[in-house]
C-alpha positions in Angstrom: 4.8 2.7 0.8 7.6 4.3 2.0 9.2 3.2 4.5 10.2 4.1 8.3 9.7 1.5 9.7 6.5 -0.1 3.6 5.5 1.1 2.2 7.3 1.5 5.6 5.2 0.2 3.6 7.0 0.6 4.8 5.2 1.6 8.5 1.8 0.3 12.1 -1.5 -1.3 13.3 -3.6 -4.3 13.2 -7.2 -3.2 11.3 -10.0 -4.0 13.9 -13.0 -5.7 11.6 -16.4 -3.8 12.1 -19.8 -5.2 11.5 -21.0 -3.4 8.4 -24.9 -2.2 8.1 -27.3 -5.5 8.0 -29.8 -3.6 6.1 -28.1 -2.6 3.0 -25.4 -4.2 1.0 -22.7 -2.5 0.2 -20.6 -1.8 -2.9 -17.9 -3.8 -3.8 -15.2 -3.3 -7.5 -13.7 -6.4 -8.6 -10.7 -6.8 -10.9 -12.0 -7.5 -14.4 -11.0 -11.0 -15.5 -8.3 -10.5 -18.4 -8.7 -11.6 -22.0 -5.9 -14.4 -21.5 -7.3 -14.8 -17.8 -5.7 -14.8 -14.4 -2.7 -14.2 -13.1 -2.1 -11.1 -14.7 1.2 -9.0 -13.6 2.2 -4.9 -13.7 5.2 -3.3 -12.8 5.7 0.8 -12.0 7.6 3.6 -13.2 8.8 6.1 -10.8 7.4 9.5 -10.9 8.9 13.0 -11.0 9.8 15.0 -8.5 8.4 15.5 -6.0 6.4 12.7 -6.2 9.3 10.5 -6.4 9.8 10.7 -2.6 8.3 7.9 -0.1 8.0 8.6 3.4 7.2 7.0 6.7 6.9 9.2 9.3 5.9 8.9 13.1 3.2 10.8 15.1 6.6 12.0 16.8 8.1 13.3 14.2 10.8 10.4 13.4 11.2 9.9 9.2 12.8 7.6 6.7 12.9 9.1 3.2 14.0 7.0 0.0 14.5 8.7 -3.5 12.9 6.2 -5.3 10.3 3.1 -5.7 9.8 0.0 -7.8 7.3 -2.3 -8.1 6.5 -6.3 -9.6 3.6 -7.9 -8.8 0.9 -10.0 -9.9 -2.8 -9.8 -9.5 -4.1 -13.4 -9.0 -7.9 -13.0 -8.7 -10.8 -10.7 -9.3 -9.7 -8.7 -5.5 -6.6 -10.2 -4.6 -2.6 -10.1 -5.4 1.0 -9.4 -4.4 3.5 -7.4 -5.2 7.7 -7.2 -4.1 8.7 -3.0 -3.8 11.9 -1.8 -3.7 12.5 1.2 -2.1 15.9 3.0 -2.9 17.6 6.3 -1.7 16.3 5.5 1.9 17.8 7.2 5.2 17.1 8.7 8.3 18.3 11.0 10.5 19.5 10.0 13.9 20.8 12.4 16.7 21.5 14.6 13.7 23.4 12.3 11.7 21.8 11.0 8.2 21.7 6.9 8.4 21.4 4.9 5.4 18.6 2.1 5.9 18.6 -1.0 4.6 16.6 -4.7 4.6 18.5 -8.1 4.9 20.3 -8.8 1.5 19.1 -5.6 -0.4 22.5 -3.1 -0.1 22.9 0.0 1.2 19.6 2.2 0.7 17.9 -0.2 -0.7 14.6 -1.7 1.1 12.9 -4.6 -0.6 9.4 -5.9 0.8 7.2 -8.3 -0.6 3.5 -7.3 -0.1 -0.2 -8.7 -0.4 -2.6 -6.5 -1.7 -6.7 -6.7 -1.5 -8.6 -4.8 -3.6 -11.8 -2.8 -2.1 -13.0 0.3 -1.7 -12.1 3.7 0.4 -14.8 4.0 3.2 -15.6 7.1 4.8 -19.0 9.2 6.4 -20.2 10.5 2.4 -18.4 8.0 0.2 -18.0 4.1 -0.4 -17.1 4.0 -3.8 -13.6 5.4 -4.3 -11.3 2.1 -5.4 -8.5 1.7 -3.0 -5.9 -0.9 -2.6 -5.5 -2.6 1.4 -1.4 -2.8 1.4 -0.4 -5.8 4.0 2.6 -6.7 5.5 4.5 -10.1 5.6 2.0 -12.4 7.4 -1.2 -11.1 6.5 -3.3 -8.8 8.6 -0.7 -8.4 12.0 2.3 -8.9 10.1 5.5 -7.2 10.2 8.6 -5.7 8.3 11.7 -5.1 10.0 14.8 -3.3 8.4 18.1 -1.3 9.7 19.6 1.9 9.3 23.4 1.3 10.2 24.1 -1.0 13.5 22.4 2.4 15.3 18.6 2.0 14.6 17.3 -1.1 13.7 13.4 -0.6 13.0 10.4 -2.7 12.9 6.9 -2.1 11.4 3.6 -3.5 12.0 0.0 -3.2 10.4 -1.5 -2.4 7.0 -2.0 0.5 4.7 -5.0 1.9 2.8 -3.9 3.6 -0.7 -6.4 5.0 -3.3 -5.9 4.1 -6.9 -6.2 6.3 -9.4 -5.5 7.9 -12.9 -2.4 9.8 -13.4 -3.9 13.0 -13.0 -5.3 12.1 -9.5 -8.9 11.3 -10.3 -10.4 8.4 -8.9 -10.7 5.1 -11.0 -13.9 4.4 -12.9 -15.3 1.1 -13.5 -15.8 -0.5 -17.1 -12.6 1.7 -18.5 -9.8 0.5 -19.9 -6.4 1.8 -18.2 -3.1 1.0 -19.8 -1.4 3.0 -16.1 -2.6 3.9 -12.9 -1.1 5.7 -9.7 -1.5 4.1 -6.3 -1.4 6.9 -3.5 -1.1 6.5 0.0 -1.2 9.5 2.1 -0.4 10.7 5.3 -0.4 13.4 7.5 2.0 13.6 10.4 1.9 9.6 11.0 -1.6 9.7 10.7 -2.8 8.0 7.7 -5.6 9.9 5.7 -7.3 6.4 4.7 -8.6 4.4 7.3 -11.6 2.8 6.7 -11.4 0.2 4.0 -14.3 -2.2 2.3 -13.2 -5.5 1.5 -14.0 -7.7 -1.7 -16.0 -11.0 -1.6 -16.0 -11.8 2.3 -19.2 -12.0 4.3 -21.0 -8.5 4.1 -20.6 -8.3 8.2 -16.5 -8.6 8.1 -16.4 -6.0 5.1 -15.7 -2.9 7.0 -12.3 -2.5 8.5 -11.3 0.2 10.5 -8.4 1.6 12.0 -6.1 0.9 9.4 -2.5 2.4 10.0 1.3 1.7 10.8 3.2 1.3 14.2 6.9 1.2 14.5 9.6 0.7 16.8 12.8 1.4 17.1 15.6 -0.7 18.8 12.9 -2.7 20.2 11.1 0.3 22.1 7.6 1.4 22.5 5.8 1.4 19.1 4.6 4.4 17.8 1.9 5.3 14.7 3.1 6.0 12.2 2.1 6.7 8.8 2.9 5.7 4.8 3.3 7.7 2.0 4.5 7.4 -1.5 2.9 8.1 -5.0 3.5 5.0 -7.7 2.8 4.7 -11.3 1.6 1.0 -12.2 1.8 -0.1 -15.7 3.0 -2.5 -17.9 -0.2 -5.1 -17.3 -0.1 -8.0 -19.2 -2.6 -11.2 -18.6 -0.9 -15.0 -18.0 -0.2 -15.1 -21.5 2.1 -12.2 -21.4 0.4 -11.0 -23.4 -0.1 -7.0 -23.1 -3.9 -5.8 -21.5 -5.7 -2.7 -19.9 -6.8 -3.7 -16.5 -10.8 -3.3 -16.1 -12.4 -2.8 -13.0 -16.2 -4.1 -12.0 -18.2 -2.1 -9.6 -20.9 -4.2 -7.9 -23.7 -1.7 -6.4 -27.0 -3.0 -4.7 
């Protein structure tokens, strides 16, 4: 989640919900229930270089950059949870001067967002079984994040993200396997997000499929403009409600 304005994701669009296919049901992975049960909680590491770097960039070109990324959260049911990021190192580069950025109450290039999270799966035209996390903004689906980068640009963001999770060498996440870490990747390509089709967990198999999924962002109150997340982050540290410290499991559901 990076930021331009979280994950920038901090950075877009509201998801349009599409009927999925009435004569098959689809695939759906679950959080595993923990030993010591739910909520369970994680927090991340950053990476090395140069995955340490979170981006969000516009389809016109406009960046903010941050250094660095941490992350608390909890996950509170079998597909849902939450999790605060902190974003540090962030700027941008206005009229060829670099601006620091900044939320309300977080110092100077520091951004801090809190975030819900829905677990699902990555949908696309050969594949609907890749586990991917749905990043939301504050307010659900349509909400917004809106931070500053010195009195000059003053930038708000809109609409949700769709990261993959996966191991620390980049492979997908397997189901019934125990993972003491994991990396959450969200990638983009020139404001366009890569992932944007996204299978939701226990809903109504005809709201399931959400498309569209990406950033806008505005600047000084103009136009929006898409706009894209993305940032690499290592998750670990999960413990269950006991504190007590667990692998997270995954269930995959197939018809």
């Amino acid at each position: 989640m990076r930021i331009i304005g979280v994950c920038f994701v901090a950075v877009f669009a509201l998801s349009a919900i599409a009927a999925a296919s009435a004569s098959a049901k689809l695939p759906q992975i679950l959080f595993k229930e923990p030993h010591g049960g739910f909520p369970g909680t994680f927090t991340s590491v950053n990476l090395p270089a140069p995955k340490n770097i979170a981006k969000l960039e516009t389809v016109g070109g406009t960046k903010v950059e941050c250094t660095g990324q941490t992350d608390k959260g909890t996950i509170e049911s079998a597909h849902l949870g939450k999790v605060e990021v902190k974003f540090t190192g962030c700027s941008t580069v206005v009229l060829g001067s670099k601006l620091e950025c900044e939320s309300t109450g977080a110092g100077k290039g520091n951004i801090t967002v809190n975030l819900e999270f829905h677990l699902g799966l990555e949908h696309t035209s050969t594949s609907t079984t890749v586990p991917a996390v749905l990043l939301l903004l504050p307010g659900g689906l349509g909400g917004s994040f809106e931070f500053t980068c010195t009195s000059l640009a003053k930038i708000k963001v809109t609409g949700d993200v769709n990261c993959l999770l996966v191991d620390l060498e980049g492979k997908p996440i397997v189901a019934n396997r125990a993972y003491t870490s994991l990396q959450l990747s969200c990638k983009q390509t020139h404001g366009v997000q890569n992932s944007t089709e996204f299978l939701l967990s226990l809903v109504e198999e005809s709201q399931r499929l959400m498309t569209g999924g990406h950033l806008n962002s505005s600047l000084n109150g103009g136009t929006a403009e898409q706009a894209g997340q993305e940032s690499e982050d290592a998750l670990e540290k999960f413990e269950n409600s006991k504190k007590e410290a667990e692998p997270v499991e995954f269930i995959l559901e197939e018809e």
